[in-house]
C-alpha positions in Angstrom: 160.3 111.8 108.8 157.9 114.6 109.0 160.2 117.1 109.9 162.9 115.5 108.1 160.4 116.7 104.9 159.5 119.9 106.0 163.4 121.0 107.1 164.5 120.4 103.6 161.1 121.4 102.2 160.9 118.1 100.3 157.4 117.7 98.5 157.4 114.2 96.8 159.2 111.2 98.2 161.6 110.9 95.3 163.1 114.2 96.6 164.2 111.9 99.9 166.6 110.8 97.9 168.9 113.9 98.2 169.5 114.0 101.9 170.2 109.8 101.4 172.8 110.5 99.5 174.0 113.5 101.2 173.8 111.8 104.4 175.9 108.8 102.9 178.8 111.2 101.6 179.1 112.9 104.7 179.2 109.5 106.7 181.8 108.6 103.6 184.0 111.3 103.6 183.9 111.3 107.9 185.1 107.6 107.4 187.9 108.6 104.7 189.3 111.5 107.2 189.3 109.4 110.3 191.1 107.0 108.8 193.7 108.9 107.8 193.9 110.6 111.2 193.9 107.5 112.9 196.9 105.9 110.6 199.0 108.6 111.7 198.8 107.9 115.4 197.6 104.2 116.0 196.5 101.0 114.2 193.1 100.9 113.3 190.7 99.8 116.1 187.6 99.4 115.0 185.7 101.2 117.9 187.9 104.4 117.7 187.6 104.7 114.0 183.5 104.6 114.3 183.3 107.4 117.1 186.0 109.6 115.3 183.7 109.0 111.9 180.7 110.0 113.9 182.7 113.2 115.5 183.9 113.9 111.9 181.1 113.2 110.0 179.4 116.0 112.6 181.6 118.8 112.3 181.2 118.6 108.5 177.4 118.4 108.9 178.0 121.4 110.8 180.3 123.4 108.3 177.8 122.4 105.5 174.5 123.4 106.9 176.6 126.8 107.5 177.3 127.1 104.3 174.1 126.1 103.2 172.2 129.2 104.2 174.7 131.3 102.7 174.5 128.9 99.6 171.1 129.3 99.3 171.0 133.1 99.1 173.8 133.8 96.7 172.3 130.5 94.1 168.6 131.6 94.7 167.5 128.1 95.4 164.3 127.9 95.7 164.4 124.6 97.9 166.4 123.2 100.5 166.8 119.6 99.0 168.6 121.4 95.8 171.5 122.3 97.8 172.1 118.4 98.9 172.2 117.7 95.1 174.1 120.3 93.9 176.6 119.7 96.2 176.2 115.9 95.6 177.3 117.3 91.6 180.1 119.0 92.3 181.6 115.6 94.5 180.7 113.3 91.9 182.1 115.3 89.1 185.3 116.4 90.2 186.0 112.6 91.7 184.8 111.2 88.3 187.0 114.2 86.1 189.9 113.4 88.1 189.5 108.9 87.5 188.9 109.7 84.0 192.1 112.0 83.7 194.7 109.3 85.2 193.9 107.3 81.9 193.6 110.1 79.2 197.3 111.0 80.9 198.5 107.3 80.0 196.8 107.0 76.7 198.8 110.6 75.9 201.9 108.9 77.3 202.6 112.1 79.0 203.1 110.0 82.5 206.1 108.4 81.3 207.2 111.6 79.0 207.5 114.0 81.5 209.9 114.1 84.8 209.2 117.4 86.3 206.0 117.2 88.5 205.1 120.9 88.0 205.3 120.6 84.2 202.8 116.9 84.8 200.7 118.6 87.4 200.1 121.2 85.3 199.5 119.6 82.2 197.0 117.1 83.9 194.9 120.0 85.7 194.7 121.6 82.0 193.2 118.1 80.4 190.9 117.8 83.8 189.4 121.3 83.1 187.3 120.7 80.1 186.7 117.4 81.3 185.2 119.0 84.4 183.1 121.3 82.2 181.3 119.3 80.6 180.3 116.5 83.0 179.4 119.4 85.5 176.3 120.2 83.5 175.6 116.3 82.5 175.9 115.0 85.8 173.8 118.5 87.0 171.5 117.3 84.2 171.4 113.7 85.8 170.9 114.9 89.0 167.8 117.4 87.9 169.8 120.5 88.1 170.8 121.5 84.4 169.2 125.1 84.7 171.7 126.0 87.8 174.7 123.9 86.5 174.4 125.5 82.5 173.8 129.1 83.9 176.6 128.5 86.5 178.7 127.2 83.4 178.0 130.6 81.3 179.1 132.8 84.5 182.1 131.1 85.0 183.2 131.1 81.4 182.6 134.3 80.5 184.2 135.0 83.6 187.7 133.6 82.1 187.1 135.6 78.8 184.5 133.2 76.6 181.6 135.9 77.4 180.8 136.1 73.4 180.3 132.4 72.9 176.9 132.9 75.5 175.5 136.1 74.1 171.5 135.6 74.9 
């Protein structure tokens, strides 16, 4: 546990909670693409779908910690542990923009209204956008990363052209 601490350079016990999670969505999202590997080629045997989760669920820990060093450079995060959470943000917000589109899109009645799947598509990734804006920085707030999610808010904005609505 020791090292487990002093890899991620986690100070209180609270801050455990990070790789938890992280650990969990890897072990998740290893389990959601072996399963779909495995329903192309065979039925689902138990064993087989366990060892290709674990093989999976490695070669994204592999590509991640990559990505985390270069991560932690370009965001100047100041600890290791804020990189699990801030990745942990960006899953549960764009999973949670994208649920709460599907019923904004059949309140607006525009699933029923509109037969060409460009025209839907991109009428339903315009209405996710904002969405996704705003619960970036509340769910960065609820995960104890506000300042990095609002500042990374500002650059991207201004980025598309809102630059005078963040003059400091």
């Amino acid at each position: 546990m020791q090292k487990l601490k002093e890899r991620w350079e986690i100070k209180k016990n609270w801050q455990l909670l990070y790789p938890i999670l992280g650990i969990i969505a890897l072990l998740a999202s290893g389990y959601a693409l072996a399963k779909v590997i495995l329903s192309r080629f065979t039925s689902t045997n138990t064993v087989l779908l366990v060892f290709l989760t674990l093989i999976v669920a490695y070669g994204i820990l592999n590509i991640t910690l990559k990505l985390f060093k270069r991560l932690a450079v370009k965001w100047n995060i100041t600890y290791q542990w804020e990189l699990i959470a801030i990745f942990l943000v960006f899953a549960v917000t764009g999973s949670t923009a994208t649920k709460i589109s599907g019923p904004i899109i059949n309140f607006l009645g525009l699933k029923d209204a509109i037969s060409n799947s460009f025209l839907f598509w991109t009428i339903r990734i315009l209405i996710i956008f904002p969405i996704y804006q705003i619960l970036l920085v509340v769910i960065g707030w609820l995960f104890g990363q506000f300042q990095f999610f609002w500042a990374f808010e500002k650059k991207m904005l201004s980025r598309m052209g809102f630059k005078k609505f963040f003059n400091e």
